[in-house]
N, C-alpha and C positions, 0 to 999 in steps of 0.2 A: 187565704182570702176570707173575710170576714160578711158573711151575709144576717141579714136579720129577717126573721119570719114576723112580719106583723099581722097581730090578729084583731080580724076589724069586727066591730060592735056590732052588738043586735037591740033590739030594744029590751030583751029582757038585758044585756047588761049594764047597757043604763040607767035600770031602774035598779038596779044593785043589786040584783038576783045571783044568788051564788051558785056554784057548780053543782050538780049534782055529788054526793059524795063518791058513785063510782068513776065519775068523770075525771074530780079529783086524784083517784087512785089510778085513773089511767095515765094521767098527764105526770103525775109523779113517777109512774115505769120509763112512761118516754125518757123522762128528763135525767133517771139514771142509765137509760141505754147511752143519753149523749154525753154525761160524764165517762161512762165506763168506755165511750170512745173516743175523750181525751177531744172533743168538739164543742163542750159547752162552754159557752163564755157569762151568760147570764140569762133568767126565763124570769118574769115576771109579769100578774095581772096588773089592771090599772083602773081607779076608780072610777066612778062614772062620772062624765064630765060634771054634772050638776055641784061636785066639789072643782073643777078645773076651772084654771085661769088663762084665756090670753090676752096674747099681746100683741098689739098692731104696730107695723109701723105705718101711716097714711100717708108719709112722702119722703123726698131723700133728705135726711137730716133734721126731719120733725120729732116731734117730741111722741116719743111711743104710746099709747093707750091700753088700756088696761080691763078687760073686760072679764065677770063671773059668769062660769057656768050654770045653767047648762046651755048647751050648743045644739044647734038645732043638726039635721042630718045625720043620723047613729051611722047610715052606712058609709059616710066620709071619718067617721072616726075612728079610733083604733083601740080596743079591751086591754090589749097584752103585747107580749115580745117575747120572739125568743133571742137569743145573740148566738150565732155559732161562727165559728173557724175552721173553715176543712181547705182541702185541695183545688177544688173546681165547682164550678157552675152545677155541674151535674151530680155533685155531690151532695149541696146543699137540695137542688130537687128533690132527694133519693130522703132526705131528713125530712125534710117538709113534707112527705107522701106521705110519713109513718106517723105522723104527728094525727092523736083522735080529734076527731070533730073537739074544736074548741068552746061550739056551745052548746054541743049536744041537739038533737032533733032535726038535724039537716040543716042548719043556719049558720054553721061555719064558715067560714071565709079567711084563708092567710092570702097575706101578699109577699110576695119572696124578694129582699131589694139588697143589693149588696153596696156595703159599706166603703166610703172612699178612704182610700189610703193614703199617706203623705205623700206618696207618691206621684200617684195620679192627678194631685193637685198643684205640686207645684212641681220646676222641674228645677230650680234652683239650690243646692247640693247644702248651702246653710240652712234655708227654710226647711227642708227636709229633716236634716242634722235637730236643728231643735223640737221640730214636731215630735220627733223620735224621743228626744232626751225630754220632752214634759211628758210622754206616754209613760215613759221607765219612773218618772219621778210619782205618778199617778200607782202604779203597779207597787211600788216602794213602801207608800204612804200605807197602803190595803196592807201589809203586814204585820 
């Protein structure tokens, strides 16, 4: 099962303040203990909204909006990601524990949310069948 630790904003990161360099070096040890256990799927920062875009939709079938950051609320927002794949619920807890303060000074904050799987979304054995075959085709293409 596929969880994601998302790690949510401070205002130093969205003012684009970067990691301390030992922070850095911590997050790069994490991020090889979760290769070396065959659980990372992908870990990355993310800028600050003040470059992000979104998108609204204001009603069912209207025309979407388009709005420039930045976005008001840092703590509704999210710095980074990690993506892992383990066994259970309590596994990914046991990852996310070991994970350093992501912004350093006591202002960390992950949110631990597990990712749905075609399964759980549908329970129709085609839908499934394809969700599965565009995932392998996605996997394919990264080679």
């Amino acid at each position: 099962m596929r969880f994601m630790m998302i790690v949510k904003a401070t205002t130093d990161s969205e003012a684009g303040k970067m990691p301390s360099p030992e922070l850095v070096e911590a997050m790069q040890k994490y991020n090889e203990e979760l290769v070396r256990a065959g659980v990372l799927l992908a870990a990355d920062g993310l800028h600050p909204s003040s470059s992000g875009i979104r998108i609204s939709y204001p009603e069912a079938g209207g025309k979407p909006k388009v709005f420039d950051g930045p976005f008001t609320e840092a703590k509704e927002m999210i710095a980074g990601y990690t993506l892992i794949d383990v066994k259970s619920r309590e596994e990914a807890i046991e990852w996310a524990l070991r994970m350093p303060d992501p912004h350093g000074f006591g202002q960390g904050e992950i949110e631990l949310r597990r990712v749905y799987e075609a399964e759980d979304i549908s329970e129709d054995p085609e839908s499934i069948a394809k969700e599965i075959a565009l995932r392998k085709q996605v996997e394919e293409l990264k080679k």
